[in-house]
Every structure is written in C-alpha cells, then in structure tokens.
N, C-alpha and C positions, 0 to 999 in steps of 0.2 A: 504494500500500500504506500501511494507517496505521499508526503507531506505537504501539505497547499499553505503557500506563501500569503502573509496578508498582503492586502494591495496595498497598504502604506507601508514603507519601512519603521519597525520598532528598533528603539533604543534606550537601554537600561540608563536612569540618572544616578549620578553618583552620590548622591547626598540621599536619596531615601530607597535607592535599590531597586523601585520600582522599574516595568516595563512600562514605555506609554509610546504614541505615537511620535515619529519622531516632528514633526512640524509643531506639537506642544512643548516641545524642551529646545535648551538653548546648548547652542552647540558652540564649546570654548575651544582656542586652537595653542600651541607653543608657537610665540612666534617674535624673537630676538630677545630671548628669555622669560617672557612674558604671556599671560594666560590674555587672552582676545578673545571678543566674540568671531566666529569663522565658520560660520554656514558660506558651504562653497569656495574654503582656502584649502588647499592641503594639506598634509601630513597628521601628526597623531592629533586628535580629538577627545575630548569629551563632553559627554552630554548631562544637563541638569534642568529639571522640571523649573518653570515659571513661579516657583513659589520662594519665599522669602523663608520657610521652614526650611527647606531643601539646601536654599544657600549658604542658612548657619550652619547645618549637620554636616555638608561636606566642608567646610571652611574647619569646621569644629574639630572633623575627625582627618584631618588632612589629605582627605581625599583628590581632588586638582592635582595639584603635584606629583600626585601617585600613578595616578590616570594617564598625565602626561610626562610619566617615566622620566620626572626629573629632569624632564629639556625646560621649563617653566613653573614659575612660582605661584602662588597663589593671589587672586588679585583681591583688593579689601570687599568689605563687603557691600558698602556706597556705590562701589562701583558695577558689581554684581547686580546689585538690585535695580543700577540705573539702566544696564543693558537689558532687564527684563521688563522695565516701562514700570518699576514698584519704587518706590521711597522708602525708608529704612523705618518706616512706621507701618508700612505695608498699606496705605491708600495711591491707590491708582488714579486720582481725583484732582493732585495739587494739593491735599491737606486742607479740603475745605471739608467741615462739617456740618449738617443739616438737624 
C-alpha cells in the first residue's frame, strides 16, 4: 500500500514539536551567522509556528541554533515576534485595546 502525500507540505516547529502546514509556520534560515526569516532562500532551515508560545519555548530550550547546526544564533525575541506580525504582548492590533 502506498502512502499518499498531503497536498500541502508539512513541517515540524521547533518550539512546540508540533506538525502543521507548512504556509502557517515561519521559516528561519543561517544566513552570515545569523537566524532570518527565509521562505524561499536556501540552505538549512527551520520552521516555527506563528505563535509567540512557540517563540519562547524554542528560544527557551535553544532550539534555533540546534536546528541550524550551529551555522546561526539565535535571534531575540522582539525580533521573532516582529517577523510573525505579533508584538511581544502578543496583540496583532498595534496594542490598542477595546
């Protein structure tokens, strides 16, 4: 029996270990020692869910670094959450509240 491929590619995030699709996760790349976002650059990758949880547990458990075999560091977390469109409070909004 063969195995049937989903029609979107999956990819595991490093911070909660989850499967998801890969167009929900953000995809970091090594690039001049440094973790980037890199959908669509080459070489080794990793992937991490759009959640501001995900960012601290792989940040936490130094997972980035690991991923990217030590070609790249790990980037803050400001920075992480600014590449996923969150703020470090976790409103998507501008921090206005109603």
């Amino acid at each position: 029996m063969q195995k049937v491929r989903p029609a979107i590619p999956q990819r595991r995030c490093v911070g909660c270990r989850l499967v998801k699709p890969q167009p929900e996760l953000l995809r970091l790349v090594a690039e001049e020692g440094r973790a980037v976002p890199g959908k669509g650059k080459p070489g080794r990758g990793c992937w991490l869910c759009r959640e501001e949880k995900c960012a601290r547990e792989a940040l936490r458990k130094g997972e980035i670094p690991r991923a990217l075999k030590g070609k790249a560091g790990a980037p803050g977390l400001a920075s992480l959450l600014d590449w996923m469109g969150l703020r470090l409070d976790g409103d998507r909004d501008g921090g206005l509240k109603s």
